[in-house]
C-alpha positions in Angstrom: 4.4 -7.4 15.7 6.9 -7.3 18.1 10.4 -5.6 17.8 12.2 -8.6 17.6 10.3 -9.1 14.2 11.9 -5.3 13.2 14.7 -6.0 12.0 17.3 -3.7 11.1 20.0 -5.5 10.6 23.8 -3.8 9.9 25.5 -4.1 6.4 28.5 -2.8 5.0 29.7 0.3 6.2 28.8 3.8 4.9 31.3 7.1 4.3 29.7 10.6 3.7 30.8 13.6 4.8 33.9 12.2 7.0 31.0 10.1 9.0 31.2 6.8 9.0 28.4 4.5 10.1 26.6 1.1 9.3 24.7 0.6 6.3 21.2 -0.8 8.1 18.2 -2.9 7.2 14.8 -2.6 8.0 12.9 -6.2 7.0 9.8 -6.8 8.4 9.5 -10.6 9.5 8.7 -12.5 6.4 9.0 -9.2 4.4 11.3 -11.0 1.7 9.6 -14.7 1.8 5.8 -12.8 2.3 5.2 -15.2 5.2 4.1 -14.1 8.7 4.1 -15.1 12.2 0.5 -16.4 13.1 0.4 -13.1 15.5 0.4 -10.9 12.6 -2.3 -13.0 10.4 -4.6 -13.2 13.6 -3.8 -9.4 14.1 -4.3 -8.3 10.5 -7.9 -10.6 10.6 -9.2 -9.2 13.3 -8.0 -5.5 12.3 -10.5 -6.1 9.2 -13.2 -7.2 11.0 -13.0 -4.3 13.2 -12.7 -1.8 10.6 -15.0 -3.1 8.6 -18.0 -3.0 11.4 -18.2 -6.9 11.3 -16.7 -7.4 15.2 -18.6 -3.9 16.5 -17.6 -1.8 19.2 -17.8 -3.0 23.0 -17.5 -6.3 21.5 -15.7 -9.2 23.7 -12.5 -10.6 22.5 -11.8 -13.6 24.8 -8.7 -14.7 24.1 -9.9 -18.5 24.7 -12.7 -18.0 22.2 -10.3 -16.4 19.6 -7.8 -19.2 20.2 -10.6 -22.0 19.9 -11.6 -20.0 16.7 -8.4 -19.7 15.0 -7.1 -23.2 16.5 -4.2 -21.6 17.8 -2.8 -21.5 21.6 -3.3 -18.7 23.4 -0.2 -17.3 23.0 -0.3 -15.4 19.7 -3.9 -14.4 20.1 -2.4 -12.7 23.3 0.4 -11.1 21.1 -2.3 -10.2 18.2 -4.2 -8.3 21.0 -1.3 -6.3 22.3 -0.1 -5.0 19.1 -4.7 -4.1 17.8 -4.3 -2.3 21.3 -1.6 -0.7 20.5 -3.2 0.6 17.5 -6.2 1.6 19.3 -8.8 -0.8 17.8 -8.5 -2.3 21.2 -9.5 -1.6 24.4 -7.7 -3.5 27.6 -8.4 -2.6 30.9 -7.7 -4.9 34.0 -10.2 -7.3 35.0 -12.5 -6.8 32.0 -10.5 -8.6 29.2 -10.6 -6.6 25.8 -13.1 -5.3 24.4 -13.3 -3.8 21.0 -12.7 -0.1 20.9 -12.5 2.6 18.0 -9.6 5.3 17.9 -10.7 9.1 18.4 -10.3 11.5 15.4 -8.1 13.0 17.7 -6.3 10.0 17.8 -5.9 8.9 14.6 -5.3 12.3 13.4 -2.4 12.4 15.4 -0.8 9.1 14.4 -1.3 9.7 10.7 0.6 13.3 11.0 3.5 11.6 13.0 3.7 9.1 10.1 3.7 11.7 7.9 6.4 13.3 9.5 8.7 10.3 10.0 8.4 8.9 6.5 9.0 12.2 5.1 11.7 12.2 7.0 12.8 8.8 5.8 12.5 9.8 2.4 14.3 12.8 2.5 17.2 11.3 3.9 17.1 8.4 1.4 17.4 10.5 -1.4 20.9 11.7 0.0 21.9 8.7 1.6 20.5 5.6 0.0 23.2 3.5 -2.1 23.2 2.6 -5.7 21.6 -1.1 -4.9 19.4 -0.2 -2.6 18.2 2.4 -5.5 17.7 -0.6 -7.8 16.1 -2.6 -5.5 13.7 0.5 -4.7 13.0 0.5 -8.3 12.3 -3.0 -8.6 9.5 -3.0 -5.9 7.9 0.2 -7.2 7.8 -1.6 -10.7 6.4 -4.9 -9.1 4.1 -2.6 -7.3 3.2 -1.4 -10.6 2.1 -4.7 -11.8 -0.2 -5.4 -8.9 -2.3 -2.2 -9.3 -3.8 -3.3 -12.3 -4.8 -6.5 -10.5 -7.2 -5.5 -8.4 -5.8 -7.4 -5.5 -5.6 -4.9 -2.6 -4.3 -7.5 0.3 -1.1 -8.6 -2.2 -0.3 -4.8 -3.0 -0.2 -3.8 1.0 1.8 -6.8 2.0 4.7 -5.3 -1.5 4.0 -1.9 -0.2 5.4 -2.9 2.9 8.5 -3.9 0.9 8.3 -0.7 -0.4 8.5 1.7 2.4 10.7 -0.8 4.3 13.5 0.0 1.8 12.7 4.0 1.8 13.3 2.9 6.1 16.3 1.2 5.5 17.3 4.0 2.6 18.0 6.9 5.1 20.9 4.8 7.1 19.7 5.6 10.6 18.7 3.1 12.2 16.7 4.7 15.0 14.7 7.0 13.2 14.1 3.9 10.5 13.0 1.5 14.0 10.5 4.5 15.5 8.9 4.8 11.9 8.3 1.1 11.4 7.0 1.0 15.2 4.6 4.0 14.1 3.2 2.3 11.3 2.7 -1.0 13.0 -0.1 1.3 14.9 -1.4 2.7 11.8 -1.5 0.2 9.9 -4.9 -1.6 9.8 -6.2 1.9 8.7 -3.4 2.3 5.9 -4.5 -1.3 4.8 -8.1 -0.8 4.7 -8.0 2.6 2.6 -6.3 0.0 -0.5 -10.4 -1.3 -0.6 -11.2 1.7 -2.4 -11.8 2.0 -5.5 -9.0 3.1 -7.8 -6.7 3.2 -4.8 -3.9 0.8 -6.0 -3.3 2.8 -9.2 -3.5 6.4 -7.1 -1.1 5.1 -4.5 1.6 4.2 -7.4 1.4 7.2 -8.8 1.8 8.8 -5.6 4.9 6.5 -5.0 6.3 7.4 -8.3 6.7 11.1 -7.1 8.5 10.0 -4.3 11.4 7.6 -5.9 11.8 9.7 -8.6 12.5 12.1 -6.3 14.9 9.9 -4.2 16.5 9.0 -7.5 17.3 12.6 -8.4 18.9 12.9 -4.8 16.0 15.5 -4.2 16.3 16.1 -0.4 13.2 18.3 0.0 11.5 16.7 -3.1 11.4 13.3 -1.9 10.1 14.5 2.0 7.2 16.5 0.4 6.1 13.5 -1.8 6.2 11.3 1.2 4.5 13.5 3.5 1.6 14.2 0.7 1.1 10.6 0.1 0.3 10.0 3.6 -1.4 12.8 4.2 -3.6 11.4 1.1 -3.6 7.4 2.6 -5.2 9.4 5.7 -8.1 11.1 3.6 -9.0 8.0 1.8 -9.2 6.1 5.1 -11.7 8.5 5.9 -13.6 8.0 2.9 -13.6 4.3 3.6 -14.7 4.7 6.8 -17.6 6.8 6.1 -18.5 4.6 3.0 -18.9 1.5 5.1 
């Protein structure tokens, strides 16, 4: 994903505390219409195969193979390699292609505690900042969210729960600290997506989201950023569980 598909676009303008300021927007490309560019679909299909074991470590990822594969130019299979590198599941070096590679603990420790961090972060300023419609819509995704974890379908909940956090993003009204989160998770997420294969996960992860908006709802500062830090904290241990399950 590139930044031109992270939106944050401005809205009307905002008055708290004799600060005034645009209200902004963070929408993921084809967050509202649940399309996306064929970058991200080749990106997210490979993600899975690499974190599920199918395309192992050391593996060669030609990007005229993958384009011949897919049927697609080599243009977003380019883009869909830059962004799995960028998330470490990738490996590029100069004059040997990519190859597939597999983050350190260190590594992915590191970028799930950052997360943490900035959607805490998020979500604490939410709860003091986030206007009454952007409340309501909030509550609308966590209640469609609601719906999907008793379907069992794990790729439909992630691509809502983007919806979700994207609003908790745009929530905060601050654009930069809302564009360095959503540029965080981008990395993270083909671990964040994998961890909804577990068993029992959707319904765990909305209950875990309910702590947070009804914390946000109350206008509970500190409430909301400790929900939001523990649920990813959480996202982190059941990755880890998925991984050693497979």
């Amino acid at each position: 994903m590139s930044f031109d598909d992270m939106l944050i676009q401005p809205g009307k303008p905002r008055r708290k505390a004799g600060i005034t300021g645009p209200v902004s927007r963070v929408d993921r490309a084809g967050a509202t219409t649940g399309k996306l560019t064929r970058a991200e679909e080749l990106r997210l299909q490979l993600a899975d195969e690499i974190v599920r074991g199918v395309l192992a470590p050391g593996t060669s990822l030609d990007e005229t193979d993958l384009a011949q594969r897919f049927n697609v130019s080599r243009t977003p299979v380019r883009e869909a390699l830059r962004q799995l590198t960028a998330s470490g599941l990738v490996d590029s070096r100069a004059h040997r292609g990519a190859v597939v590679a597999q983050p350190s603990i260190d590594r992915l420790t590191g970028m799930f505690e950052a997360m943490a961090e900035l959607e805490a972060i998020c979500a604490g300023l939410a709860a003091e900042r986030m206007p009454a419609v952007q409340r309501h819509g909030l509550e609308a995704i966590h209640e469609e969210l609601r719906v999907l974890s008793y379907d069992g379908n794990p790729d439909r909940f992630h691509e809502v729960n983007e919806r979700f956090h994207n609003a908790i993003y745009a929530g905060s009204q601050n654009e930069y600290i809302a564009e360095i989160t959503l540029a965080t998770r981008v990395r993270v997420q083909p671990f964040r997506r994998a961890q909804f294969r577990n068993l029992g996960r959707l319904a765990k992860s909305q209950a875990e989201h309910d702590r947070v908006v009804v914390a946000i709802m109350r206008g509970d500062r500190n409430g909301a950023a400790a929900a939001m830090r523990a649920h990813i904290e959480l996202v982190r241990g059941e990755y880890e569980h998925y991984a050693v399950s497979l």
